[in-house]
C-alpha positions as CSV (number, residue, x, y, z in Angstrom):
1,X,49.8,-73.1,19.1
2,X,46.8,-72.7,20.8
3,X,48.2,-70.6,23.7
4,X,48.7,-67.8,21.1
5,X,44.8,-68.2,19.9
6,X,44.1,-67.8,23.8
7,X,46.6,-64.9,24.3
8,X,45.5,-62.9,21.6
9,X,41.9,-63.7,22.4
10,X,42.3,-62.3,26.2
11,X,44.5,-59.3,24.3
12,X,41.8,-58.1,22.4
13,X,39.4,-58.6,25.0
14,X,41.4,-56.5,27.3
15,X,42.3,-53.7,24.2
16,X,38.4,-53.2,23.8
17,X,37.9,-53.1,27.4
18,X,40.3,-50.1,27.8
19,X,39.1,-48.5,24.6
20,X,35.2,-48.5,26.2
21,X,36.8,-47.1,29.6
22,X,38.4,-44.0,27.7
23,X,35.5,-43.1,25.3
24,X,33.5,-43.2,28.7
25,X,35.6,-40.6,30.3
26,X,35.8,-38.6,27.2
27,X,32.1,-38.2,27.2
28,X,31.6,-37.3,30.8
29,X,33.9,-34.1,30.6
30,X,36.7,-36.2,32.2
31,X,39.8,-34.3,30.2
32,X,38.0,-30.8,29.7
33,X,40.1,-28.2,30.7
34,X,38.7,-26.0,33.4
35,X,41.6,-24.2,35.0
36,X,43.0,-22.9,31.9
37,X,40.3,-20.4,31.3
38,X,40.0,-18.7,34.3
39,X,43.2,-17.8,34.5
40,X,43.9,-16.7,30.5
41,X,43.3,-13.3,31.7
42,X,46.7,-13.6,33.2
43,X,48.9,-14.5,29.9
44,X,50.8,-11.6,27.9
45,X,48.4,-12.3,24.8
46,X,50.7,-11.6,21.6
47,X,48.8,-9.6,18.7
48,X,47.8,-11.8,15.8
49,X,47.3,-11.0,12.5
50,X,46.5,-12.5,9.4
51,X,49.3,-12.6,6.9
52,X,49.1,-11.4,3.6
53,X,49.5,-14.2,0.5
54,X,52.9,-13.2,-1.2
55,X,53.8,-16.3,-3.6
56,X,51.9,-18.8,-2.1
57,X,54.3,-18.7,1.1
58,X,51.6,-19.5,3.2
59,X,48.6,-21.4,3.1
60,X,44.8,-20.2,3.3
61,X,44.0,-19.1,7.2
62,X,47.6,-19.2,8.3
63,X,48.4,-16.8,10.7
64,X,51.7,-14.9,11.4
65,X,52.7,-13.5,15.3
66,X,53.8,-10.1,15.1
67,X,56.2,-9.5,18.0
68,X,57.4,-5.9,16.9
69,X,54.3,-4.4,18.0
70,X,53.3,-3.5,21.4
71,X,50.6,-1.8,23.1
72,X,51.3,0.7,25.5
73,X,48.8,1.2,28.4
């Protein structure tokens, strides 16, 4: 019985140990994304627009992708 005492002991140690190691890499910037924004300019971007509230359908500050419209350059 006291194995499991030890084991779970040396579990939590080891839990808290990796916990520490990724709120370390978090803050130093370790998963920011820095690729993806200099190459948005490349994306098709779709046209957005808020939707209009017709019988509580949707929900405050949901937005609908309108696909039928296109710009022409």
């Amino acid at each position: 019985m006291s194995v499991i005492y030890v084991l779970l002991a040396i579990s939590i140690v080891v839990a808290v140990i990796f916990f520490t190691a990724f709120i370390i890499s978090v803050r130093s910037g370790q998963y920011d994304d820095s690729y993806t924004p200099s190459v948005r300019m490349l994306f098709e971007d779709e046209l957005v627009k808020p939707s209009s509230l017709t019988g509580g359908e949707k929900s405050k500050g949901e937005l609908k992708v309108d696909k039928s419209t296109e710009i022409n350059q």
